[in-house]
N, C-alpha and C positions, 0 to 999 in steps of 0.2 A: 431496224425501224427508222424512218425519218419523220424527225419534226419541221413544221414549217412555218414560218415567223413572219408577218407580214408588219412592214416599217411603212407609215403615213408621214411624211413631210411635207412641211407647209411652206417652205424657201419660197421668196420669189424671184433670188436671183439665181446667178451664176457666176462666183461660185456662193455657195451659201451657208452660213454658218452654222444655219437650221443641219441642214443636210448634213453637215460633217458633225453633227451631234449624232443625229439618226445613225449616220455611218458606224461610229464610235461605242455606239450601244449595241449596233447589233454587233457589230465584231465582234465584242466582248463576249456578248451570249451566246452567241454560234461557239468561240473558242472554249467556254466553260460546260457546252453541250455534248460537244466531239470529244471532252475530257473522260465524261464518261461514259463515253461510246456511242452513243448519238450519233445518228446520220443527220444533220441539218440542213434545211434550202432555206433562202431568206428573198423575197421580195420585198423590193420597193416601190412606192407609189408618191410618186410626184406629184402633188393635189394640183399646180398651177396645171398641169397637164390635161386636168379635167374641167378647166374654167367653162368653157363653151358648155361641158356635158353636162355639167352641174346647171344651169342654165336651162337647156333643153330638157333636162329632167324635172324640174320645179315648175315648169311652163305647161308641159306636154303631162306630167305625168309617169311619163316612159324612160326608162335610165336608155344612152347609145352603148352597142355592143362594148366598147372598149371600158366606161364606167359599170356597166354588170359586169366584168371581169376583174374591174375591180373591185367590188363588192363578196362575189364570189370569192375571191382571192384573202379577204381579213375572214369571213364564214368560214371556210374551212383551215384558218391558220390556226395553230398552237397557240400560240401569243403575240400577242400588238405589239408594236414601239409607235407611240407616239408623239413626234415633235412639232411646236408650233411657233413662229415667232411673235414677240409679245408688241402688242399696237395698244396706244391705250387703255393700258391698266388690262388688258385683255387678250386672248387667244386673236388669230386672226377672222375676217369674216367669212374669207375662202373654206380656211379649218372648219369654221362652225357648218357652214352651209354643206360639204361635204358631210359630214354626220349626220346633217339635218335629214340628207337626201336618204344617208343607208338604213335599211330597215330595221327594226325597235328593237326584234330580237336577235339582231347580229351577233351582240357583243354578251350574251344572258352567259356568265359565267368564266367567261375567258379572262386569261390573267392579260393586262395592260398598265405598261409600265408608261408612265406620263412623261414629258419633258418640254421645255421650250430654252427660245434663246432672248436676251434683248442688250442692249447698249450698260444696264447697270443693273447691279445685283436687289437693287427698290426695288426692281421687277418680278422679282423672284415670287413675290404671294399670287402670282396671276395660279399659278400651280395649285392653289391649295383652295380659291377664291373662284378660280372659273373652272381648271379644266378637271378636277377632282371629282365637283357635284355635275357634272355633266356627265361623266361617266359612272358615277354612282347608279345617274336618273337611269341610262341606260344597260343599268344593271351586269355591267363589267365587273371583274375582281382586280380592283385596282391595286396595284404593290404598293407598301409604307414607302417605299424611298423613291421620290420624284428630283428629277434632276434638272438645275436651270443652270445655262453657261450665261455668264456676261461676258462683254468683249475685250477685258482685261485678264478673262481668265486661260483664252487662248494662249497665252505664253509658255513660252519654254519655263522650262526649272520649275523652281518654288514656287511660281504664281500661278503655273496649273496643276500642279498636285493635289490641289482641295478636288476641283473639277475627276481629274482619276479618278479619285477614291469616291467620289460620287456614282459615277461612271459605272465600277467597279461593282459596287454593293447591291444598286438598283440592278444591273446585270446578274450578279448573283442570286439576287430575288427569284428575278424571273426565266431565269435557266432551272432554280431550284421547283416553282410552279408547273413551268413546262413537263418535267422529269414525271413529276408525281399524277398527274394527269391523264388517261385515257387517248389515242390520238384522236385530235377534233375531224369535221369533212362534213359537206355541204349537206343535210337533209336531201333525201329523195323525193319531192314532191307529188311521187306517184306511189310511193312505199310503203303508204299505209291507205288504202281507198275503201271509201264508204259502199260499202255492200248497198248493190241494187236495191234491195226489199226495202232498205231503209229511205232511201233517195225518194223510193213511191211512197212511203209512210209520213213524205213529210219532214223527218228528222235529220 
């Protein structure tokens, strides 16, 4: 059976911090999945990659093939990783507006493990303050343990050990969710249709 993980990063650069969080996390779930016995795939989705489509979707209405693929892509995952970097006291507006765009029942159930990055660990309530009750609203099963690196935590040895073991547990959260779970996959939008008689009846 394989499970399938889809990671959201909000990096704007290259390279980015954000992203080698995302990376770090799902590594870890994938290796705690294939543990016991799991087949895992994991995508990842570059949010700045969808700037224009995000854009065009808010405008028009209409997501471009490559954002419904992405979309597509978290619908039918096992579990989120989500990381974002943190801009005033806050998620980023790319992060926010990508959500804003994906549809309300995307996420109704799915386990999502939260994360962000920012220059000092003050930052850290952004996790618990912005991106937690947002995913609450959109009725995700968010994991207890959220993970924020600061840029002091990047180091070798002892100064990123806290970060591991952060790393670590939130991973094991949501490797443990993944497991217990049903495998997810897109609704068939034609899999359940309303019988003719009723279409003329009005209902």
């Amino acid at each position: 059976m394989t499970r399938t993980l889809a990671v959201v990063s909000a990096g704007l650069r290259l390279p980015s911090s954000t992203r080698m969080l995302a990376d770090r996390l799902a590594g870890s779930t994938r290796r705690l999945l294939e543990e016991q016995g799991e087949q895992v795939e994991v995508e990842v989705l570059e949010v700045r990659d969808f700037a224009r489509d995000l854009v065009t979707h808010l405008t028009t209405g209409y997501p471009p093939d490559g954002l419904r693929h992405a979309f597509d892509t978290i619908s039918a995952a096992d579990g989120l990783i989500t990381v974002t970097p943190t801009f005033t006291a806050s998620y980023s507006g790319l992060f926010k507006m990508f959500f804003d765009c994906l549809d309300d029942t995307a996420l109704v159930g799915k386990p999502v493990l939260i994360a962000a990055t920012g220059g000092t660990g003050r930052h850290s309530l952004v996790l618990e303050h912005a991106l937690r009750p947002m995913f609450a609203y959109l009725r995700a099963v968010t994991l207890p343990t959220a993970v924020f690196a600061a840029t002091e935590e990047w180091g070798d040895g002892d100064a990123g050990e806290p970060l591991v073991r952060r790393a670590e547990r939130a991973a094991g959260e949501l490797a443990d969710e993944v497991r217990r779970r049903r495998p997810a996959g897109v609704p068939d939008p034609y899999g359940d249709p309303v019988p003719f008689e009723r279409l003329l009846e009005g209902r």
